[in-house]
N, CA, C and O of each residue as an XYZ file, in Angstrom:
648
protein
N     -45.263     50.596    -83.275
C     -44.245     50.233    -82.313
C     -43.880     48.749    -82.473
O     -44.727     47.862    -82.589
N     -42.623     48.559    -82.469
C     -42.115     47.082    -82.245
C     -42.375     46.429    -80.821
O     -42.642     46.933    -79.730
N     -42.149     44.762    -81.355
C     -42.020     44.181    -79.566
C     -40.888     43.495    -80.382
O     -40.730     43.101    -81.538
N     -39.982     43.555    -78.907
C     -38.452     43.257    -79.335
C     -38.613     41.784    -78.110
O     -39.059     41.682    -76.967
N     -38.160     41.097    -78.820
C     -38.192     39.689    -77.838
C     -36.592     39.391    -77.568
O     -35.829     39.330    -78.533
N     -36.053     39.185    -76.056
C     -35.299     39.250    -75.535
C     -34.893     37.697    -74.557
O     -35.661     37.542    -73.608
N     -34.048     36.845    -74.677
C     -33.981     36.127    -73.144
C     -32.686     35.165    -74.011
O     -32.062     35.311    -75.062
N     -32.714     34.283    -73.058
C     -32.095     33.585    -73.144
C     -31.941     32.289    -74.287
O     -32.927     31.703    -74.735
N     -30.497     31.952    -74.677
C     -31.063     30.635    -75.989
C     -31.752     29.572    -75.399
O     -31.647     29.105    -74.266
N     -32.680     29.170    -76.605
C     -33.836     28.443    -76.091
C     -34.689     28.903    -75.138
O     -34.843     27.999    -74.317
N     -35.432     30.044    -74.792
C     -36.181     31.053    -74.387
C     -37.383     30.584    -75.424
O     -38.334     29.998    -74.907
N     -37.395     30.703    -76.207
C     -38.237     30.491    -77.329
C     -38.803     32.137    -78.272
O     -39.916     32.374    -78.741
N     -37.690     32.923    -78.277
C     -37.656     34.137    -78.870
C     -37.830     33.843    -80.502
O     -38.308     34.700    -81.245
N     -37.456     32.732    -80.907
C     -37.777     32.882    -82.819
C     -39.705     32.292    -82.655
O     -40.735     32.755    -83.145
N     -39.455     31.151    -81.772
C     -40.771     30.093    -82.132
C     -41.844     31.404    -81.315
O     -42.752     32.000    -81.895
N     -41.502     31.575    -80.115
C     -42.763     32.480    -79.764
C     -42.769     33.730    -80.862
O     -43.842     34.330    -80.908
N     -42.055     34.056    -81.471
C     -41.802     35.575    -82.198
C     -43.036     35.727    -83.307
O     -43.907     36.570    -83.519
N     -42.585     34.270    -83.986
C     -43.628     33.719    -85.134
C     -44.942     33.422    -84.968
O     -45.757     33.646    -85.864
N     -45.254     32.924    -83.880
C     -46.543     32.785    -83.374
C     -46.944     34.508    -83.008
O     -47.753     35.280    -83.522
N     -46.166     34.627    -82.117
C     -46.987     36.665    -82.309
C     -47.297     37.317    -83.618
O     -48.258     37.860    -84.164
N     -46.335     37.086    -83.817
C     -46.497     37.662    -85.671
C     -47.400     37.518    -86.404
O     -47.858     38.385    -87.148
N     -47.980     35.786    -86.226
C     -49.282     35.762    -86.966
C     -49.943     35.940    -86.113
O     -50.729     36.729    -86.640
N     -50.475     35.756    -84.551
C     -51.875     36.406    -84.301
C     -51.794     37.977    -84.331
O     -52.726     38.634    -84.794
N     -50.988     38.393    -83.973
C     -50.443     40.461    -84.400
C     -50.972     40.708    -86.164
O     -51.269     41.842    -86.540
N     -51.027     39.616    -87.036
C     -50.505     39.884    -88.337
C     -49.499     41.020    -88.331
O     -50.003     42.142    -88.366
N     -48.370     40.958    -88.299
C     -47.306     41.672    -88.004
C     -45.863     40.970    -88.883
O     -45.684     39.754    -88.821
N     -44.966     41.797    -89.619
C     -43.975     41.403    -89.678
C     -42.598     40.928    -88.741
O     -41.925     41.566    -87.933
N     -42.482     39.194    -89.344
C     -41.457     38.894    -88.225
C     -40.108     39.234    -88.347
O     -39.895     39.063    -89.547
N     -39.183     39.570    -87.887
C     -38.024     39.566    -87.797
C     -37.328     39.099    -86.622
O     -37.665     39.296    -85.455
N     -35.697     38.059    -87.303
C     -35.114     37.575    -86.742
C     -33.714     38.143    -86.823
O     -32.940     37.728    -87.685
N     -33.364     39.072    -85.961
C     -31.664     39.710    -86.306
C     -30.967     39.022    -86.837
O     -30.550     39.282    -87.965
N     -30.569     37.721    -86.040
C     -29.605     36.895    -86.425
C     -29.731     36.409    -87.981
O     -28.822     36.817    -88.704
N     -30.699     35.620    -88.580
C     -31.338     35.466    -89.898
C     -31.134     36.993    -90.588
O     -31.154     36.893    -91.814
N     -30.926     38.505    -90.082
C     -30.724     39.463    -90.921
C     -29.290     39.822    -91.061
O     -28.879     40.534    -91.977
N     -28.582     39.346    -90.189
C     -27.255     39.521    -90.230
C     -26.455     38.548    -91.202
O     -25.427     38.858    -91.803
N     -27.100     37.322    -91.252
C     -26.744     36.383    -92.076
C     -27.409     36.695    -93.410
O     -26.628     36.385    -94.310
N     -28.207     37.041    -93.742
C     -28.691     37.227    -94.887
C     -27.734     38.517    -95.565
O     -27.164     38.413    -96.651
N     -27.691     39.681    -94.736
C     -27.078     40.966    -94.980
C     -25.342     40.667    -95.649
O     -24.824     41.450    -96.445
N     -24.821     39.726    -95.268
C     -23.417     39.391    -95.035
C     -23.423     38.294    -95.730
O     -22.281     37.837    -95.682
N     -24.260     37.472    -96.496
C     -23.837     36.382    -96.930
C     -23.304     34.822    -96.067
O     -23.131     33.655    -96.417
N     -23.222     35.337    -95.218
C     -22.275     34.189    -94.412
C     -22.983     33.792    -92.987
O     -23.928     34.431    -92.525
N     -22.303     32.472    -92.257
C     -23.511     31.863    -91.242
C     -23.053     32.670    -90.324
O     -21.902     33.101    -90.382
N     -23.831     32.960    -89.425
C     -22.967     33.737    -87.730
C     -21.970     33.031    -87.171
O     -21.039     33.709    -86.734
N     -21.861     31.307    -87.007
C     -20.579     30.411    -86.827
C     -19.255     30.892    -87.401
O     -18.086     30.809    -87.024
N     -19.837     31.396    -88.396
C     -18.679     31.854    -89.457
C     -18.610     33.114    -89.324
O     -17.414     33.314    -89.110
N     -19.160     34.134    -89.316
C     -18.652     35.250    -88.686
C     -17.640     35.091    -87.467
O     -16.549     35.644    -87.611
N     -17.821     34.558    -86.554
C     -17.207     34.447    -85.118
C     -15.760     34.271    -85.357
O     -14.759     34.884    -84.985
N     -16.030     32.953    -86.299
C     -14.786     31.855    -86.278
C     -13.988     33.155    -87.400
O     -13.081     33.649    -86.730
N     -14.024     33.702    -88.551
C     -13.495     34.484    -89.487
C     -13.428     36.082    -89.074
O     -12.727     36.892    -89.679
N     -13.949     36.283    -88.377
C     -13.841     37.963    -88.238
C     -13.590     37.938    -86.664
O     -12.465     38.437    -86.678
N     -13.891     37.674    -85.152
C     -14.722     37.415    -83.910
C     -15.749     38.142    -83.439
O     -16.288     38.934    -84.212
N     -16.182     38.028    -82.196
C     -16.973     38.608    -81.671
C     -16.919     39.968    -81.903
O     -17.687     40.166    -82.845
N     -16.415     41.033    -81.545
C     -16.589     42.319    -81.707
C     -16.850     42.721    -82.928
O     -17.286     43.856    -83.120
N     -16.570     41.639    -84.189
C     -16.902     42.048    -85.627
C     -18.578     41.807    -85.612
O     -19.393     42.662    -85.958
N     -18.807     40.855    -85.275
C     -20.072     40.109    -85.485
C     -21.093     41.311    -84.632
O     -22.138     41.697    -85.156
N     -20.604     41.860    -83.175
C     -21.540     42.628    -82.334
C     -21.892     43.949    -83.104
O     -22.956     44.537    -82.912
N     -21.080     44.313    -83.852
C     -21.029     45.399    -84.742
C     -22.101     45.380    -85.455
O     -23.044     46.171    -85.407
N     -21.926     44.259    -86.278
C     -23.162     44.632    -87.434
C     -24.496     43.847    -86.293
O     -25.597     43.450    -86.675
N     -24.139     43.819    -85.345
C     -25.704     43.061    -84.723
C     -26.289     44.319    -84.444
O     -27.477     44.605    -84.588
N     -25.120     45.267    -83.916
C     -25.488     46.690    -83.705
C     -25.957     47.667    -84.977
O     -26.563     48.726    -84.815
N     -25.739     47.362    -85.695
C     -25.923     47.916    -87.112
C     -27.749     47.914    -86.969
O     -28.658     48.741    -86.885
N     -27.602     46.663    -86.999
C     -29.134     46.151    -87.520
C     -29.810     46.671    -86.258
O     -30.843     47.308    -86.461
N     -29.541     46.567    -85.385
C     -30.393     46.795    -84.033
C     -30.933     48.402    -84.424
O     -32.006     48.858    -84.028
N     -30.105     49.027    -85.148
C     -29.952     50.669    -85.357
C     -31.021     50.719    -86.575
O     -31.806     51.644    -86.782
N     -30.867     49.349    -87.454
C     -31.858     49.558    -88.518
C     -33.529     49.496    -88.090
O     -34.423     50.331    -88.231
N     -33.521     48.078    -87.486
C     -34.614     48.179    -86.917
C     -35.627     49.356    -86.532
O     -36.761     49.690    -86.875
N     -34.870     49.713    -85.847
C     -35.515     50.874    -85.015
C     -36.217     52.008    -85.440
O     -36.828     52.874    -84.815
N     -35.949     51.776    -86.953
C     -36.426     52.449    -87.734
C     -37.694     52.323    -88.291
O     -38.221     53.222    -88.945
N     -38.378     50.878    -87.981
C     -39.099     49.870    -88.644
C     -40.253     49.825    -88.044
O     -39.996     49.851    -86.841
N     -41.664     49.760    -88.237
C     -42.672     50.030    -87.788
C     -43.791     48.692    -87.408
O     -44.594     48.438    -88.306
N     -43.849     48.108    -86.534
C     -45.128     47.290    -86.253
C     -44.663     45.922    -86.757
O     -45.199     45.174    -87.575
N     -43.397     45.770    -85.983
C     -42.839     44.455    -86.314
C     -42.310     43.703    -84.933
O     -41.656     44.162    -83.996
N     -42.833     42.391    -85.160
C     -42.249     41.516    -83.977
C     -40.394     41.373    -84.573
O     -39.774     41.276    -85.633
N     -40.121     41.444    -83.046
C     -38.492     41.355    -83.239
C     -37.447     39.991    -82.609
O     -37.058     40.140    -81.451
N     -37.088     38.942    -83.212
C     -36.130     38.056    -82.329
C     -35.072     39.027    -81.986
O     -34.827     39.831    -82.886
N     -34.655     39.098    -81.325
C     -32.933     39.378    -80.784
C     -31.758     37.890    -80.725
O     -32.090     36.706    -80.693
N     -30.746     38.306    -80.726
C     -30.234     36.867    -80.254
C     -29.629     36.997    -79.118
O     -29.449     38.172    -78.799
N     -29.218     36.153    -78.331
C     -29.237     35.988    -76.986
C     -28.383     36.703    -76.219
O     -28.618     37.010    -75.050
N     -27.084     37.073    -77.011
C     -26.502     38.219    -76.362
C     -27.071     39.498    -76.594
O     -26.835     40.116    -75.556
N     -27.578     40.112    -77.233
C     -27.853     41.414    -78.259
C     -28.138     42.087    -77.064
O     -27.513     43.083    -76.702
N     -28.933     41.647    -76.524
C     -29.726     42.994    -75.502
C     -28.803     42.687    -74.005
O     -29.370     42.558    -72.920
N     -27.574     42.617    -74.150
C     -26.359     42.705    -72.740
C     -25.505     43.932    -73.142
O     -24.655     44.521    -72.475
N     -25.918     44.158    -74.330
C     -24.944     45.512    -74.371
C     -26.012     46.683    -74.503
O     -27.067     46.547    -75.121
N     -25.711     47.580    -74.003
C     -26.680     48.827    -73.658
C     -27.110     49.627    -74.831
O     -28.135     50.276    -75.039
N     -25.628     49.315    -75.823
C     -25.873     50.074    -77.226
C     -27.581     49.563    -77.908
O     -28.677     50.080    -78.126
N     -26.895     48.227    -78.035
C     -28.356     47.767    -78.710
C     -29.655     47.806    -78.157
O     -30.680     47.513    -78.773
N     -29.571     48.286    -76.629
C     -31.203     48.551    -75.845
C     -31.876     49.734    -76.156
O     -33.020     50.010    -76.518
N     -30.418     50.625    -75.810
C     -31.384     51.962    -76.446
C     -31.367     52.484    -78.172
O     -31.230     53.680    -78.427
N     -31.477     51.745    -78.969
C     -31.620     51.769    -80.196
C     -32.537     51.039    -80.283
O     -32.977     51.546    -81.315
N     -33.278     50.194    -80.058
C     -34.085     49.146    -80.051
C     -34.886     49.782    -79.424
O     -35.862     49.746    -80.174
N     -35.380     50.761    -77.942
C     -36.125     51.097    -77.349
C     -36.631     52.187    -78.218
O     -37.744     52.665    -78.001
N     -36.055     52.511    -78.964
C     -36.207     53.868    -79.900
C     -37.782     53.813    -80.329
O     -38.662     54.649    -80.123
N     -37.844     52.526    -81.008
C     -38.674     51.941    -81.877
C     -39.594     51.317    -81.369
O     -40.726     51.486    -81.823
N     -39.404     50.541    -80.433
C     -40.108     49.635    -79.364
C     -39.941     49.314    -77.872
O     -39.346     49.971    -77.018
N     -40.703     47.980    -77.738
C     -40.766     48.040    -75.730
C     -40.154     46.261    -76.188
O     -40.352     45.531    -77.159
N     -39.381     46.134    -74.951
C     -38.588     45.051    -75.155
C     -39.571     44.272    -74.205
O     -40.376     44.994    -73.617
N     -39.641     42.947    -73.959
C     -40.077     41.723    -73.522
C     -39.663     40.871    -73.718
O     -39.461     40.135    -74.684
N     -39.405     40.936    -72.231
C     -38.218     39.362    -72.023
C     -39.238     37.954    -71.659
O     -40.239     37.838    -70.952
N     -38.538     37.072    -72.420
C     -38.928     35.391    -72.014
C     -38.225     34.957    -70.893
O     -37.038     34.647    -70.986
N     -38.761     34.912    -69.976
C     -37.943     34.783    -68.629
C     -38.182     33.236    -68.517
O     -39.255     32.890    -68.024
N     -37.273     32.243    -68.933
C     -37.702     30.786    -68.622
C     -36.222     30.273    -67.695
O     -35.164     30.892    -67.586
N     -36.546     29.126    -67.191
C     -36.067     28.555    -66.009
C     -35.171     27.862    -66.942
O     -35.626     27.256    -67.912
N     -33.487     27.948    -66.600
C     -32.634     27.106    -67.087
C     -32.875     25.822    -67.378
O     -32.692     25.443    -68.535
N     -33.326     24.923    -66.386
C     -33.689     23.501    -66.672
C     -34.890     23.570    -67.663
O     -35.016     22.510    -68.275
N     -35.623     24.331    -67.927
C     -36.554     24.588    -68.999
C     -35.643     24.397    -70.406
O     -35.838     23.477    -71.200
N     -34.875     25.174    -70.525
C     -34.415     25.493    -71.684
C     -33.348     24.712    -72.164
O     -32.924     24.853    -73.312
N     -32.878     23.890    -71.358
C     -32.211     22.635    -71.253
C     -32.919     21.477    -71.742
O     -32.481     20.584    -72.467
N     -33.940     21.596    -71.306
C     -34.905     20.200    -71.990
C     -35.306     20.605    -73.241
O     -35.471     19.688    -74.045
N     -35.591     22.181    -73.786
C     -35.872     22.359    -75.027
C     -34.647     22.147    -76.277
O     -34.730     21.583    -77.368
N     -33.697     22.729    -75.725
C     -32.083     22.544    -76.352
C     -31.572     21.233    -76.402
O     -30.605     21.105    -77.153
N     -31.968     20.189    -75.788
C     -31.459     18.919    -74.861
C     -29.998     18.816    -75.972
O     -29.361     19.868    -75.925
N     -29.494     17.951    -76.758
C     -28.016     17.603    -76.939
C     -27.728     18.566    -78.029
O     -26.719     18.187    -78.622
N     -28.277     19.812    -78.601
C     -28.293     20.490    -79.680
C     -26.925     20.724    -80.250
O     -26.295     21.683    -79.806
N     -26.471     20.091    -81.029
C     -25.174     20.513    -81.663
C     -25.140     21.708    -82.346
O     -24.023     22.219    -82.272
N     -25.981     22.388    -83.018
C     -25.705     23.546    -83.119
C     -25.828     24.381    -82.067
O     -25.615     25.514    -82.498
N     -26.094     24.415    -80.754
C     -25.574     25.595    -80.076
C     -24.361     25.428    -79.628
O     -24.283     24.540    -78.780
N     -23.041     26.146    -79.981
C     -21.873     25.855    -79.078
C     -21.635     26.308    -78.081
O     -20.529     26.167    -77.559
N     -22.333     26.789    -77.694
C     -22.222     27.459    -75.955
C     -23.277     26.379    -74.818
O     -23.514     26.282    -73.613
N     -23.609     25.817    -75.914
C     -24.684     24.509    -74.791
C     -23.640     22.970    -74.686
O     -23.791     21.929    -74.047
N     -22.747     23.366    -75.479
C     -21.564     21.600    -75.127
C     -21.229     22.019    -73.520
O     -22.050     21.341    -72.904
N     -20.787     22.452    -72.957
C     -20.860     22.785    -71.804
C     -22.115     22.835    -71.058
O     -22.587     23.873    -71.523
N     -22.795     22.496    -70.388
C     -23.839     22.814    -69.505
C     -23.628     23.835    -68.163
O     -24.331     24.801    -67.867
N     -22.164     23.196    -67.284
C     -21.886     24.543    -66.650
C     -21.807     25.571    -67.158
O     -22.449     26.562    -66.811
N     -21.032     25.522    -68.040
C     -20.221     27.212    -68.840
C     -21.495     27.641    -69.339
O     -21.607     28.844    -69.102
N     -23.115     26.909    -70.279
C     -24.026     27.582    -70.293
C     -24.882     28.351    -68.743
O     -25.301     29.497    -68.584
N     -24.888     27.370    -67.968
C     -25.357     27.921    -66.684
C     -25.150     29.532    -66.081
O     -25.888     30.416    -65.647
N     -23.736     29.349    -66.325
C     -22.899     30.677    -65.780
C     -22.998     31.389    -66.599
O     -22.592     32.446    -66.115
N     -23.433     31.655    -68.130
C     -23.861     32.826    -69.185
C     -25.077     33.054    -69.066
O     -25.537     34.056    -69.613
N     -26.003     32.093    -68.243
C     -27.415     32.179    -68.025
C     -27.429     33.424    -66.821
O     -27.787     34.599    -66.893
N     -26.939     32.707    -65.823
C     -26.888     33.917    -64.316
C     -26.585     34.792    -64.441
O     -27.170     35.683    -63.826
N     -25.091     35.239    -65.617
C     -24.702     36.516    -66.077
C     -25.458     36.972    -66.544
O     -25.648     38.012    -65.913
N     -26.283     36.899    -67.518
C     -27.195     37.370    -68.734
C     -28.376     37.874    -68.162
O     -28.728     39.039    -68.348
N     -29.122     36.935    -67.359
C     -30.246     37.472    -66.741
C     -30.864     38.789    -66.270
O     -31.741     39.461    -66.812
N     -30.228     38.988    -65.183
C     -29.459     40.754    -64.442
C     -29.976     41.532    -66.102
O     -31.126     41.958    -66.202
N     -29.288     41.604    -66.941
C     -29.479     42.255    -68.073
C     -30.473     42.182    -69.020
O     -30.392     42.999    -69.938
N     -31.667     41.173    -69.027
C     -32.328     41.027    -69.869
C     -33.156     41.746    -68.655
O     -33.172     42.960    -68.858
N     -33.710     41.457    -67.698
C     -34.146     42.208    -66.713
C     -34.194     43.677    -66.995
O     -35.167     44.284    -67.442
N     -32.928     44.215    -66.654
C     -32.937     45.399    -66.527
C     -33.284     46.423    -68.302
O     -33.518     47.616    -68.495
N     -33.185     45.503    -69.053
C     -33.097     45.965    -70.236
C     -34.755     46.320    -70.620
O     -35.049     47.369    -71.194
N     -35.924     45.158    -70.166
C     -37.293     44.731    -70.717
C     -38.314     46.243    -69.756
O     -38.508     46.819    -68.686
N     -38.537     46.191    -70.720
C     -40.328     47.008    -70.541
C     -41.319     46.217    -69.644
O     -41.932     46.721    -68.703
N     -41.404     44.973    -70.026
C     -42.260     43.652    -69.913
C     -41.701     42.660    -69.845
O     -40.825     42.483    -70.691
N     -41.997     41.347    -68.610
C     -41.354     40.541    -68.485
C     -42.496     39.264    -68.214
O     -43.380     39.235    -67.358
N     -42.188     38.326    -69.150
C     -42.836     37.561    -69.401
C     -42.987     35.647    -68.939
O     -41.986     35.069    -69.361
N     -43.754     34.885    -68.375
C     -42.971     33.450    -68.178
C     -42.979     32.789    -69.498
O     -43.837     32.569    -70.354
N     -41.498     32.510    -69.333
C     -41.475     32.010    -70.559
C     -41.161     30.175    -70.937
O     -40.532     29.576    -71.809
N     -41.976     29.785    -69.768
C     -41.670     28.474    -69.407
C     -43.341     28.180    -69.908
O     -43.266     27.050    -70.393
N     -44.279     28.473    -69.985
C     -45.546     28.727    -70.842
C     -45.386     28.011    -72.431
O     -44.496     28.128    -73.273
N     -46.172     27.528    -72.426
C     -46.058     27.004    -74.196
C     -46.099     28.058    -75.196
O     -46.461     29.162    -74.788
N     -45.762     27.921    -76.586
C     -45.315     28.865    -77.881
C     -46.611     29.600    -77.283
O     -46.527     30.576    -76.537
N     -48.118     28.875    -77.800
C     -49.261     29.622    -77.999
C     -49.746     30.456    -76.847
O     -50.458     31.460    -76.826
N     -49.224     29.835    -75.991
C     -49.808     30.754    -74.815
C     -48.901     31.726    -73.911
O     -49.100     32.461    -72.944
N     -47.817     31.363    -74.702
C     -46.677     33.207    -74.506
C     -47.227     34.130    -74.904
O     -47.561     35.160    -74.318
N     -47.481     33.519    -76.915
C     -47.635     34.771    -77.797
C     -48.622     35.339    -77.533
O     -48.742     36.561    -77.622
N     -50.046     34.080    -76.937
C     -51.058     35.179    -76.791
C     -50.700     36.155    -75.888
O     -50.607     37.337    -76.220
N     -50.416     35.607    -74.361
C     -50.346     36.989    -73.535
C     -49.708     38.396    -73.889
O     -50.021     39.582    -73.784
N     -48.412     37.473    -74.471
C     -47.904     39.073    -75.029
C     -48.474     39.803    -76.100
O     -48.385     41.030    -76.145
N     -49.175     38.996    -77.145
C     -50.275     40.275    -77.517
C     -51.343     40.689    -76.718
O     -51.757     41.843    -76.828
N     -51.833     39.926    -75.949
C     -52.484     40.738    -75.146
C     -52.195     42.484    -74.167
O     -52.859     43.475    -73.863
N     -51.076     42.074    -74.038
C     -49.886     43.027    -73.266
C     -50.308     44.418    -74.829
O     -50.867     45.499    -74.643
N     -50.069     44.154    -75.499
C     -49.948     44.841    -76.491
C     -51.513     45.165    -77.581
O     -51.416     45.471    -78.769
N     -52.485     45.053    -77.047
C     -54.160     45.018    -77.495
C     -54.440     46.787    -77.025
O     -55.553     47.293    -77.160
């Protein structure tokens, strides 16, 4: 069975993912890193050259591949698990667990990050945070604090999973 890691950007879904992975010894996977690899091209560049509904597609693709995939830690990216398609394809395979961390948390981890473009805004991130939530919620098996350091997420959640 997979654990599909779910929350918000800067949640710490790649850094905690990797740390599970090696105490799990488990293969990691990062959608986003498979979509880009699969396609040649960065996800910025998907958006900006094809848009969103192109890009959700093959996120959905992969979400479908996954699921196929056995005893692997999973990043999601931060929208993936708001659309229902990709929950129950993903649940197929595995139990989702969300990083439930506190906006101002993830603000200090992100602090001026130019690569996120949805963080140049701080309101407009706020208000994708409150939206999003509701859904990572309702989506997770397991819900996790994710305001906890890398090492002591991953342990609990392997513990969750022992």
């Amino acid at each position: 069975m997979n654990i599909i890691l779910c929350g918000f950007m800067g949640s710490g879904k790649t850094t905690v993912g990797l740390e599970l992975a090696k105490i799990m010894g488990r293969k990691f996977i990062d959608i986003d890193e498979m979509i880009e690899r699969e396609n040649g091209i960065a996800i910025k560049a998907i958006f900006t050259v094809h848009g969103e509904d192109y890009f959700r597609d093959l996120e959905h693709e992969c979400c479908k591949k996954i699921s196929q995939f056995k005893n692997c830690v999973v990043s999601t990216g931060g929208g993936a698990l708001t659309f229902e398609r990709n929950v129950t394809a993903l649940k197929q395979g595995g139990k989702i667990v969300f990083l439930d961390s506190d906006f101002d948390v993830i603000c200090q981890r992100i602090g001026d990050s130019k690569s996120r473009p949805l963080f140049q805004d701080r309101e407009k991130a706020k208000a994708l945070y409150l939206e999003r939530r509701p859904k990572y919620l309702s989506a997770a098996d397991y819900v996790v604090d994710g305001n906890m350091s890398v090492r002591k997420t991953a342990l609990e959640i392997a513990e969750m999973f022992r």
